[in-house]
C-alpha positions as CSV (number, residue, x, y, z in Angstrom):
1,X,-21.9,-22.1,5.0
2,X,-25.0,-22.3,2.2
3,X,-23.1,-19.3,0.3
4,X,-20.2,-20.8,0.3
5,X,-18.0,-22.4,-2.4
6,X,-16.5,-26.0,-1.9
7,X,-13.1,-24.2,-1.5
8,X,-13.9,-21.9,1.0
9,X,-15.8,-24.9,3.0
10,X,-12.5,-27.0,2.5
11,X,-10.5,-23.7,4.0
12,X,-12.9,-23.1,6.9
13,X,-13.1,-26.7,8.2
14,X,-8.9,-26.3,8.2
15,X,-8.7,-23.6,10.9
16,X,-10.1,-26.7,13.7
17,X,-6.8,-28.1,12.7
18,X,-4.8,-26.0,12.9
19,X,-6.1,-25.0,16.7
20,X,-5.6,-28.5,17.4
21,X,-2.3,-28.3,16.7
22,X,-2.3,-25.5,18.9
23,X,-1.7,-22.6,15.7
24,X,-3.2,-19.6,15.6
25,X,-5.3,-19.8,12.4
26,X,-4.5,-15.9,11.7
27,X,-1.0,-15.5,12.9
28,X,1.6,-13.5,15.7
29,X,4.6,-11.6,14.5
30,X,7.1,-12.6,12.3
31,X,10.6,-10.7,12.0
32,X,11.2,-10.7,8.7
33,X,15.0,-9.8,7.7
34,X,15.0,-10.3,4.0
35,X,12.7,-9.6,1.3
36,X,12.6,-11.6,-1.7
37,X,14.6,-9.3,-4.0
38,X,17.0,-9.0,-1.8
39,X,17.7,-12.5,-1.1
40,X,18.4,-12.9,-5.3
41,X,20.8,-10.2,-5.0
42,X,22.7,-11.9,-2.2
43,X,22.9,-15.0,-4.5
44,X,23.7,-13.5,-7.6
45,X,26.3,-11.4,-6.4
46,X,28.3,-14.7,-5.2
47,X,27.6,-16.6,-8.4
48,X,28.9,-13.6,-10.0
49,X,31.9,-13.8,-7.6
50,X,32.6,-17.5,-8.5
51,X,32.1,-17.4,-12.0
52,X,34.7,-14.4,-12.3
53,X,37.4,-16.8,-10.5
54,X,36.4,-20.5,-11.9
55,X,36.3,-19.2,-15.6
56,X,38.4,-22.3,-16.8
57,X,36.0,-24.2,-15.4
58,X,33.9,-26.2,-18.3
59,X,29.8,-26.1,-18.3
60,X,29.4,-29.6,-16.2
61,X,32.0,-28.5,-13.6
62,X,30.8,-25.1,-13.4
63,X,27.3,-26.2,-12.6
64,X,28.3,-29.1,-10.0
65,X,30.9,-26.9,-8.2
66,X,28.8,-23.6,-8.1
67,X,25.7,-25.5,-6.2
68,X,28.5,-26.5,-3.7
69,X,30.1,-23.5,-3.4
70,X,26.2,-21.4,-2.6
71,X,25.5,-24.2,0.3
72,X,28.8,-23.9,1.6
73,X,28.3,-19.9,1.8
74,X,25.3,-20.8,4.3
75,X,23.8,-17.8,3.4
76,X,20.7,-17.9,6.1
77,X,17.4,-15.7,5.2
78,X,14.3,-15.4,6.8
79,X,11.5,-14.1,4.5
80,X,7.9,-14.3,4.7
81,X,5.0,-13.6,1.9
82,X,1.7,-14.9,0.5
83,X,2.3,-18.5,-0.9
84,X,1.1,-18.5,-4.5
85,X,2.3,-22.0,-6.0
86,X,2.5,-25.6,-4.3
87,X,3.9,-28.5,-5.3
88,X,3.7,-31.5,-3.0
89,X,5.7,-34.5,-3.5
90,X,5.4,-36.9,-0.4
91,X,8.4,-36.0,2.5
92,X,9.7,-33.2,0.1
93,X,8.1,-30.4,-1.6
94,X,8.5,-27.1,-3.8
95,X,6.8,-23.5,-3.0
96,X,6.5,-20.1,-3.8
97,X,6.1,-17.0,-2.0
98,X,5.4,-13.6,-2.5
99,X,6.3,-10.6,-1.1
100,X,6.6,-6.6,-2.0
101,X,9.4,-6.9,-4.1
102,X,8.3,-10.6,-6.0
103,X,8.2,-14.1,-5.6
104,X,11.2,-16.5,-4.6
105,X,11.0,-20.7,-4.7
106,X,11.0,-22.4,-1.2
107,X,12.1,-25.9,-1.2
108,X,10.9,-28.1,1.8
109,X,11.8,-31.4,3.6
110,X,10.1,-33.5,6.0
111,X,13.5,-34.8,7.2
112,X,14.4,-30.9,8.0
113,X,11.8,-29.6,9.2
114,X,10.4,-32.3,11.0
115,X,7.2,-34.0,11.2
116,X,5.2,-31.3,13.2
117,X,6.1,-28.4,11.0
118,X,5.9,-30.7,7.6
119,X,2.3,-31.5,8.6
120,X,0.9,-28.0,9.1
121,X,2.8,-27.2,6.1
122,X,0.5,-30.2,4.5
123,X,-2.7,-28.2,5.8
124,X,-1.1,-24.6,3.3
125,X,-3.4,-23.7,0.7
126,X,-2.1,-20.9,-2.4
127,X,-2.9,-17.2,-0.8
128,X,-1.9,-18.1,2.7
129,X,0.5,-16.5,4.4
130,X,3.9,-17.8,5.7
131,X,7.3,-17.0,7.1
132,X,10.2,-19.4,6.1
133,X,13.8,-19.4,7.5
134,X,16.5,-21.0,5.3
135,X,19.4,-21.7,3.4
136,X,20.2,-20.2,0.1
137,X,20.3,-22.8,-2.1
138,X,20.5,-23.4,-5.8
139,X,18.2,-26.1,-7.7
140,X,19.2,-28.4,-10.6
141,X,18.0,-25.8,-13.1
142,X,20.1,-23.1,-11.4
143,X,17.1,-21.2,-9.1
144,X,18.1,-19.5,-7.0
145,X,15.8,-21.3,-3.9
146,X,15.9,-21.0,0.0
147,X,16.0,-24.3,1.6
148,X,13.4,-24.3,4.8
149,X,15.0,-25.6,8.2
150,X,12.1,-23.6,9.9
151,X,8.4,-23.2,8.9
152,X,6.0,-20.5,10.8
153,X,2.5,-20.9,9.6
154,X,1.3,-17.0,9.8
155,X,-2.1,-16.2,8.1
156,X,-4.9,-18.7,6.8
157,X,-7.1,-17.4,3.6
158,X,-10.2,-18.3,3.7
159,X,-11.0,-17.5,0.2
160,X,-9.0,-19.2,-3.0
161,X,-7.2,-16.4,-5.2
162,X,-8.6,-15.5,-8.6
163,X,-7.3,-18.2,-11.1
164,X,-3.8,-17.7,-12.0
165,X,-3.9,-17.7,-15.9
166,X,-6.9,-15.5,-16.0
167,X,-6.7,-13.3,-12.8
168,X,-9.5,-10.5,-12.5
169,X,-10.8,-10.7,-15.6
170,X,-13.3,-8.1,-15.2
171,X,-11.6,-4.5,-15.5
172,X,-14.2,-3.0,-12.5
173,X,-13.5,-5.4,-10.5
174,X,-9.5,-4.8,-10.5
175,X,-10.1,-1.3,-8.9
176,X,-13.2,-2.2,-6.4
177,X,-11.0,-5.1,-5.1
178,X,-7.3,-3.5,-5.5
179,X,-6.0,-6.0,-3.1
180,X,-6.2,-8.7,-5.5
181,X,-5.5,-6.7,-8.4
182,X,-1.7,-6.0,-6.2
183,X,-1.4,-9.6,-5.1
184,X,-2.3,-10.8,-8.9
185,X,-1.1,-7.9,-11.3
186,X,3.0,-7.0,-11.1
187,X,2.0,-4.1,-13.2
188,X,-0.3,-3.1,-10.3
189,X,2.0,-3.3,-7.1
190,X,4.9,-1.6,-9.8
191,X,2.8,1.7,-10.5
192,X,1.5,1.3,-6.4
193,X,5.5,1.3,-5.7
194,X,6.8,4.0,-8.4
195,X,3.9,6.4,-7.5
196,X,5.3,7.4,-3.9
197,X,8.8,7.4,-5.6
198,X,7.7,10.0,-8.5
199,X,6.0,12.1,-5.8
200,X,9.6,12.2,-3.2
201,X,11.6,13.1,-6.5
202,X,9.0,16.1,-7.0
203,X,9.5,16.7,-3.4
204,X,13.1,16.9,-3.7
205,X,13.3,18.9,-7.2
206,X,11.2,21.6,-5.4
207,X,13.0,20.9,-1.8
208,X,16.9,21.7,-3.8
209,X,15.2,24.3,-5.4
210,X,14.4,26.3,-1.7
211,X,11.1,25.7,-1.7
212,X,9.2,24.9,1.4
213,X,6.5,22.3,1.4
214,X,3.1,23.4,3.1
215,X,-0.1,22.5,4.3
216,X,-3.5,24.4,4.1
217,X,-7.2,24.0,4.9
218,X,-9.3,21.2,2.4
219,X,-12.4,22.6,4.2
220,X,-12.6,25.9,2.9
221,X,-15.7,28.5,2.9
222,X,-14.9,30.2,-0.2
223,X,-15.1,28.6,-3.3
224,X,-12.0,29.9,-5.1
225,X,-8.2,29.3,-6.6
226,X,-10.1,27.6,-9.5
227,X,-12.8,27.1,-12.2
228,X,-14.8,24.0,-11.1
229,X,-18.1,23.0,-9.3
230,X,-17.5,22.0,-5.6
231,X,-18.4,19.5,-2.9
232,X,-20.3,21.0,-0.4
233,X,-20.8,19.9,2.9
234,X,-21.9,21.1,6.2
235,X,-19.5,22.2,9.5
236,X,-21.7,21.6,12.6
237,X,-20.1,23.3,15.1
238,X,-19.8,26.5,13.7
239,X,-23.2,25.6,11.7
240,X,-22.3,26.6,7.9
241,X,-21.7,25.2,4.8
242,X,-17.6,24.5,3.8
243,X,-16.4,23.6,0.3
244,X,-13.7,20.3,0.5
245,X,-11.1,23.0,-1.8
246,X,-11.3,22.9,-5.4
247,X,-7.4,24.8,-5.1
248,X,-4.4,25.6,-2.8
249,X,-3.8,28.7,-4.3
250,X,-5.8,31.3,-2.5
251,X,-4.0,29.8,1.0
252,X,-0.5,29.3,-0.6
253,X,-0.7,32.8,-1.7
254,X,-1.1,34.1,1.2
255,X,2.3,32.9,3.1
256,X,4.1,34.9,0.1
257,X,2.6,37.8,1.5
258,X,3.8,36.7,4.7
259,X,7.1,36.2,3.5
260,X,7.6,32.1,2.8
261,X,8.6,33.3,-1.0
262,X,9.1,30.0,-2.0
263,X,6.0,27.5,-0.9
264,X,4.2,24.6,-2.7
265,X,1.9,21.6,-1.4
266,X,1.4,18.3,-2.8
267,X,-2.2,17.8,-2.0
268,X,-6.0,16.0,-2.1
269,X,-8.3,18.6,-4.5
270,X,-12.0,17.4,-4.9
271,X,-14.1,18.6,-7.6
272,X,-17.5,17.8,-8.1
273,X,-17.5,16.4,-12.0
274,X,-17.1,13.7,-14.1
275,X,-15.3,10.7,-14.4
276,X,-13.4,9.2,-17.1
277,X,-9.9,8.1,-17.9
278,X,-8.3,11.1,-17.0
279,X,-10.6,12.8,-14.4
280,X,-11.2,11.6,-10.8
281,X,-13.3,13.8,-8.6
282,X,-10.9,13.2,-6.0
283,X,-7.1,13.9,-7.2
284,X,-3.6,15.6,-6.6
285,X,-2.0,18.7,-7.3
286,X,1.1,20.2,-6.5
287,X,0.7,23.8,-6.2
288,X,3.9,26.2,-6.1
289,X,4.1,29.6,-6.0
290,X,7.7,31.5,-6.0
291,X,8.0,35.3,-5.2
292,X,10.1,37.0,-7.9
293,X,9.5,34.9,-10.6
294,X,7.3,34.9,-13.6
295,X,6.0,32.7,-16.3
296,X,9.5,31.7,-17.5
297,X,10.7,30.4,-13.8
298,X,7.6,28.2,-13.7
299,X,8.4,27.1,-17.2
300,X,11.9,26.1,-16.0
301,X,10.9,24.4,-13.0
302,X,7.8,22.5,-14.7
303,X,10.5,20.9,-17.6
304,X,12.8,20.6,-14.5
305,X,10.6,18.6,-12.3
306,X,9.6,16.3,-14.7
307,X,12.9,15.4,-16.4
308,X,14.4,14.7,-12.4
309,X,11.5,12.4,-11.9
310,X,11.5,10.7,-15.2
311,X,15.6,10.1,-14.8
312,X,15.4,9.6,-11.1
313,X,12.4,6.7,-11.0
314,X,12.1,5.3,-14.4
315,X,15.3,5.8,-15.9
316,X,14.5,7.3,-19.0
317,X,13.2,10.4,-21.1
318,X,10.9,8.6,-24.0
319,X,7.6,7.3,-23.0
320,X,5.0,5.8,-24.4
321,X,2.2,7.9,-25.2
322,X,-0.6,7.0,-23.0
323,X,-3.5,8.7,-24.6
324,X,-2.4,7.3,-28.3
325,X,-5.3,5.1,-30.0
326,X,-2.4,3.0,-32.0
327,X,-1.9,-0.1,-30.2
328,X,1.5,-2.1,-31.4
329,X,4.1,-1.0,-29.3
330,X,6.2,-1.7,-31.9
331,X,4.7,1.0,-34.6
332,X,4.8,3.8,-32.0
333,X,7.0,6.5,-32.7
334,X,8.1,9.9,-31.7
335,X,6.8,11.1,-35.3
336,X,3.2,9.2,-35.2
337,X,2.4,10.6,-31.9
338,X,2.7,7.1,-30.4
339,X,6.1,7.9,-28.4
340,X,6.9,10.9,-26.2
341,X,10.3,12.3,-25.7
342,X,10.5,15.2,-22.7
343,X,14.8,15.4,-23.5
344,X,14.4,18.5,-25.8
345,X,13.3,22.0,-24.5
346,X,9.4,22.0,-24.8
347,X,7.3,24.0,-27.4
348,X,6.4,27.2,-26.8
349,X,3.3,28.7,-28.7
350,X,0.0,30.8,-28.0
351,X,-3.4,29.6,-28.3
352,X,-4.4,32.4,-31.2
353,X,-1.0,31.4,-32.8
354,X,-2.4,27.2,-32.8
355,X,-6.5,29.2,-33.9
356,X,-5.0,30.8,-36.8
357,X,-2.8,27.5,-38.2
358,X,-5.8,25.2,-37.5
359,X,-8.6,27.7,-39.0
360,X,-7.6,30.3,-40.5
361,X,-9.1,33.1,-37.7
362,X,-6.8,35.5,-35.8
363,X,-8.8,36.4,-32.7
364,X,-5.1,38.2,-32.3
365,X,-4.8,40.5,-35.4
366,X,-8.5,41.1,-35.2
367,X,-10.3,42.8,-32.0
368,X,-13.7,40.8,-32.7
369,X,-17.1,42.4,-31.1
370,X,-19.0,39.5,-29.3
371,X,-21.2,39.5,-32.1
372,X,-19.0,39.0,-34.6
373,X,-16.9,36.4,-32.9
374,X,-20.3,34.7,-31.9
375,X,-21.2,34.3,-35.6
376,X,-17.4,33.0,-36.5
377,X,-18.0,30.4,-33.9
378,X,-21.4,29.2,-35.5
379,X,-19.7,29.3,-39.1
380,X,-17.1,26.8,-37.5
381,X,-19.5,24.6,-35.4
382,X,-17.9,25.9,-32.3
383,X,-20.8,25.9,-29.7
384,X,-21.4,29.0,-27.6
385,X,-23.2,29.2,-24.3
386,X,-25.1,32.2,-22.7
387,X,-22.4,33.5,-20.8
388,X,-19.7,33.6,-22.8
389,X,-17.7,36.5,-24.0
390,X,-14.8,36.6,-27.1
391,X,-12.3,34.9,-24.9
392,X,-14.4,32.0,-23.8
393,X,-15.0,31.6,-27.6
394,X,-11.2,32.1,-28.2
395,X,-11.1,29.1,-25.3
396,X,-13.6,26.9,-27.1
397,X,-11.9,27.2,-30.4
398,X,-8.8,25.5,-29.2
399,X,-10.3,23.0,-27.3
400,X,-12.7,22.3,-30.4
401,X,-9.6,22.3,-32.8
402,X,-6.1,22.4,-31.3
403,X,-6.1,20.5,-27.9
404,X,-5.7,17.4,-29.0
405,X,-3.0,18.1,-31.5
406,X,-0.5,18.9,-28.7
407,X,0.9,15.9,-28.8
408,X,5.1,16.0,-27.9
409,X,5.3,18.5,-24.6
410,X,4.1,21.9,-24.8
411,X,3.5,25.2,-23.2
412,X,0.6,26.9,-24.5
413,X,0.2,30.7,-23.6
414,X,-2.0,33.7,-24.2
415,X,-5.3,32.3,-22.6
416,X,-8.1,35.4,-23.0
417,X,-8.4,37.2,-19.5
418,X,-11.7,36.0,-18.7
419,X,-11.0,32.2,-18.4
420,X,-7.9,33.9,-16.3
421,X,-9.5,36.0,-13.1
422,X,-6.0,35.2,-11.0
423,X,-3.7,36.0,-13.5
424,X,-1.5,39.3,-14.5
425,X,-2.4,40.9,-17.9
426,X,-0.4,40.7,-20.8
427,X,1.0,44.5,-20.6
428,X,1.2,44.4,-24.3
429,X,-2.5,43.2,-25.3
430,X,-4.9,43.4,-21.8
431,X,-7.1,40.8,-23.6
432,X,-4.8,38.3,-22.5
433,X,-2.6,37.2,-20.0
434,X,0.2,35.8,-18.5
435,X,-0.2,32.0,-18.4
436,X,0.6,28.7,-19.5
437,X,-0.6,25.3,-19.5
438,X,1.5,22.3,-20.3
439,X,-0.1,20.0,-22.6
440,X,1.3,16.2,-23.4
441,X,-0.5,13.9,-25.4
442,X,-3.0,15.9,-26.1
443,X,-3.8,16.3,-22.5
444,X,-3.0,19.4,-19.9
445,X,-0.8,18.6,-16.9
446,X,0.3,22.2,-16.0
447,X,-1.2,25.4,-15.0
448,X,0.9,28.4,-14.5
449,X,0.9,32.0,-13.9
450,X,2.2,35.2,-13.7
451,X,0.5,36.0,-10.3
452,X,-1.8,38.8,-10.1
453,X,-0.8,40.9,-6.9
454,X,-2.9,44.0,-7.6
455,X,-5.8,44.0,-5.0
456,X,-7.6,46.3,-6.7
457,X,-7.3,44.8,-10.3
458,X,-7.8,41.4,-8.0
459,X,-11.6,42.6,-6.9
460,X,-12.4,43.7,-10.1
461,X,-12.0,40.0,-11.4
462,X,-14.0,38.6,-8.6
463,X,-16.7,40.9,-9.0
464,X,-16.6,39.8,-12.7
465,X,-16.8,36.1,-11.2
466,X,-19.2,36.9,-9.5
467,X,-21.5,38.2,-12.9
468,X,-20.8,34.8,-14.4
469,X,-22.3,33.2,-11.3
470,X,-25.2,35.2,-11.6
471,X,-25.8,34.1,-15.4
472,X,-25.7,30.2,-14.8
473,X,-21.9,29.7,-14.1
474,X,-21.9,27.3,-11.5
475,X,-18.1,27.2,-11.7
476,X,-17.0,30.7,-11.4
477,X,-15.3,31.8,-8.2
478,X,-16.6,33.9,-5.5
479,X,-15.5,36.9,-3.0
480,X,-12.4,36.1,-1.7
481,X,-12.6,39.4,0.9
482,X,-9.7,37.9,3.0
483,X,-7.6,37.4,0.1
484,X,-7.8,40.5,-1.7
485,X,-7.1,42.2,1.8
486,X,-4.2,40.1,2.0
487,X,-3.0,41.5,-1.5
488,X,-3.2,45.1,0.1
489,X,-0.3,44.6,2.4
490,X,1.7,43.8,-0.3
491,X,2.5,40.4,-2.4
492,X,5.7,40.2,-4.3
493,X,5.8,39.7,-8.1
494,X,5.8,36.1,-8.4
495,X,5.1,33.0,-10.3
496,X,2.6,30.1,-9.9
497,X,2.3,26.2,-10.8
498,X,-0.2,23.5,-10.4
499,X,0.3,20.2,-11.6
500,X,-1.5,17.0,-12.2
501,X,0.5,14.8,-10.0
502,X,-1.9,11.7,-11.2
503,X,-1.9,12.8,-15.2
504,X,2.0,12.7,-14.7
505,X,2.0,9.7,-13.0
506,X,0.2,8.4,-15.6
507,X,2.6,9.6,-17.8
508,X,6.0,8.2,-16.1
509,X,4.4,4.8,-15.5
510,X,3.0,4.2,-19.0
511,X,-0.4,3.2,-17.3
512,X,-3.3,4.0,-19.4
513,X,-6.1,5.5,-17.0
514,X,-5.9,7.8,-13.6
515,X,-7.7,4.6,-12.0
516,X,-4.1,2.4,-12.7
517,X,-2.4,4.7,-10.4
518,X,-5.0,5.9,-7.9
519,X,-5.0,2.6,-5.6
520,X,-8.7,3.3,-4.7
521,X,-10.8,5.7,-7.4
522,X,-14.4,6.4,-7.1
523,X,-16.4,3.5,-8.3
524,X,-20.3,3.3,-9.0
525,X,-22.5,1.5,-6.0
526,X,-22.5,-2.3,-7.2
């Protein structure tokens, strides 16, 4: 009791009351029938009802009559939530409770409830837990209130809630603790609630689409499917080191050969990097991959997803732009960068294409040694490390001067082949390939290919992975033997997605950092 505050003393030293009253301090089930929401709807719809018929009614009448005419309705609820607001007034008394979908006004009477029931009420403190059956009743300033006839004392707190003008002030402690942050934040428990929404509508998009959803390994003993440092961990049974997967591809890919055709997975990927307001090391993807298609059917289902999800959930197709530095909501635009629209067909453009406007260079006209694209990247401040080539320079020219330009939705193409090792060549200019990334706000949320399906082309580029690994590339891929043996029976033409299911939700929610709509991101030891 030494650590404790005076509050938590007071709280403690309740639950010998409550036992003498023969309560169980922490509860039994409750059947709850109604939600708060829900409740409001029932009540609005008849106010709505007796308005429409009573319209020569004048203001007075209107009032006096319409709090009649919701008793007599005896609508009867029974709700339950975490009581956030008291205020006692002797044998009759006003509170508030919250549950998933909001708060709704209890109003409470000694004379109704009785004498027992009113005195355990007396012992409630804001953050405990109740159930409530009632009336529906309106007050004098037209809330919409259930009356209590019977009060069920279901949970005790023995901590107070954060204080209610101020809430967690400190921005940490909102993700550490996200309980509070939900019970205290309606912004919180309405990205925690649209998430799961955004992520069904995906489902469905890909579901009417004929696509069948999937699940593959997360331990994995290749590192593969993507360009990224692992976790490793140990499998002691079979006494090796496993990778937690960096990808779904390699597996996904597989079941086209074995004739799924249409196959994605919403799924955990863990990647051993940095943090920041975009990057968790533990996130989700949805992979798809559809046999018979190419870079053009992935472009049509990635502006296709997202316009069903943004319709579907939110309602809308302009959004604020989440990565903008411009802070008024009222000076962001579509034009400044401050305002996203996602209506209009997306821009399509190649990375030399966005070089060239920004710089000046064509890496495309011109076929570049190493050498001399080495010294065009030190003439432009564009740092070069040991094992790059001229399309990891091409690479780190964009992201040095176009990436953050892309600002309205975007599908950038023509990445250089060697920041590429699973993708098909551009037939016209083998430099290149066939792939796009979808950039909004300056940010990437896509991936997608034109799926390699030549096993021997396939080898090559791991045995070229497997080079870079040798010089320092801790992120290069390694021999997937199983996979390109799988490519040898045969893989249809096809194409391939990932997307950032977290960057999007971001994006539909108007949240500002992954860590708003991952309910518990990584967080540094206290």
């Amino acid at each position: 009791m030494d650590n404790l505050s005076e509050q938590e003393i007071v709280r403690r030293n309740k639950l010998e009351k409550y036992k003498e009253l023969g309560i169980d301090p922490f509860g039994q089930r409750f059947d709850v029938k109604y939600h708060s929401q829900k409740v409001k709807d029932l009540a609005n719809k008849e106010i709505e009802a007796f308005k429409a018929n009573n319209s020569s009614l004048n203001e007075e009448e209107m009032k006096e009559q319409l709090h009649q005419y919701i008793e007599g309705k005896n609508i009867t609820v029974t709700v339950a939530g975490r009581i956030m607001f008291i205020r006692k007034m002797g044998k009759a008394s006003f509170f508030s409770i919250q549950d998933k979908q909001g708060k709704i006004q209890i109003y409470i009477r000694k004379d109704v409830v009785g004498d027992e029931a009113y005195d355990l009420f007396k012992l409630a403190d804001i953050g405990d837990i109740v159930g409530v059956e009632g009336i529906v009743m309106l007050t004098q300033t037209g809330e919409i209130t259930v009356r209590c006839e019977k009060y069920t004392h279901l949970t005790k707190a023995l901590r107070p809630l954060p204080e209610k003008f101020h809430g967690l002030q400190d921005v940490e402690e909102r993700y550490r603790r996200r309980y509070l942050d939900l019970i205290m934040n309606e912004e919180a428990k309405r990205v925690a609630i649209q998430r799961p929404r955004i992520i069904r509508a995906m489902q469905e998009y890909f579901d009417n689409e004929g696509f069948i959803e999937v699940e593959t390994p997360v331990l994995q003993n290749i590192q593969g499917g993507a360009t990224a440092r692992p976790f490793i961990t140990h499998h002691n049974a079979l006494d090796a080191n496993f990778y937690l997967r960096i990808a779904t591809e390699l597996h996904l890919k597989r079941l086209l050969v074995g004739g799924l055709e249409r196959v994605y997975e919403i799924g955990r990927i863990f990647r051993n990097e940095g943090m920041d307001k975009t990057h968790n090391p533990e996130f989700t993807t949805v992979e798809l991959y559809q046999a018979f298609g190419d870079l053009s059917s992935m472009m049509d289902l990635n502006e296709g997803v997202i316009r069903y999800a943004a319709n579907k959930v939110i309602g809308k197709t302009i959004f604020r732009n989440p990565f903008t530095d411009i802070e008024n909501p009222e000076e962001m635009t579509i034009e400044n960068g401050g305002l996203i629209d996602i209506s209009k067909p997306f821009r399509r453009v190649t990375m030399c294409e966005l070089i060239k406007e920004a710089t000046g260079v064509d890496f495309k006209a011109n076929n570049y040694t190493l050498e001399e694209a080495t010294q065009i990247a030190k003439e432009h401040k564009v740092p070069v490390e040991p094992h790059f080539t001229v399309g990891h320079i091409i690479n780190a020219f964009f992201e040095e001067y176009c990436e953050s330009s892309l600002i309205q939705p975007t599908f950038l193409m023509g990445h250089p082949i060697e920041i590429s090792p699973l993708t098909k060549k551009d037939p016209n200019d083998p430099r290149f390939v066939q792939r796009f990334e979808l950039f909004i706000g300056g940010k990437e949320f896509s991936n997608a290919y034109t799926e390699l399906n030549d096993p021997i082309d396939q080898k090559e580029r791991f045995e070229e992975q497997l080079a870079e690994k040798a010089k320092g590339n801790a992120e290069a891929n390694e021999m997937d033997t199983d996979f390109v043996e799988s490519l040898e029976y045969g893989m249809p033409p096809a194409g391939g997605i990932g997307i950032g299911v977290d960057r999007l939700i971001i994006f539909l929610t108007e949240s500002t950092t992954i860590r708003d709509v991952i309910l518990f991101p990584q967080m540094k030891t206290r």
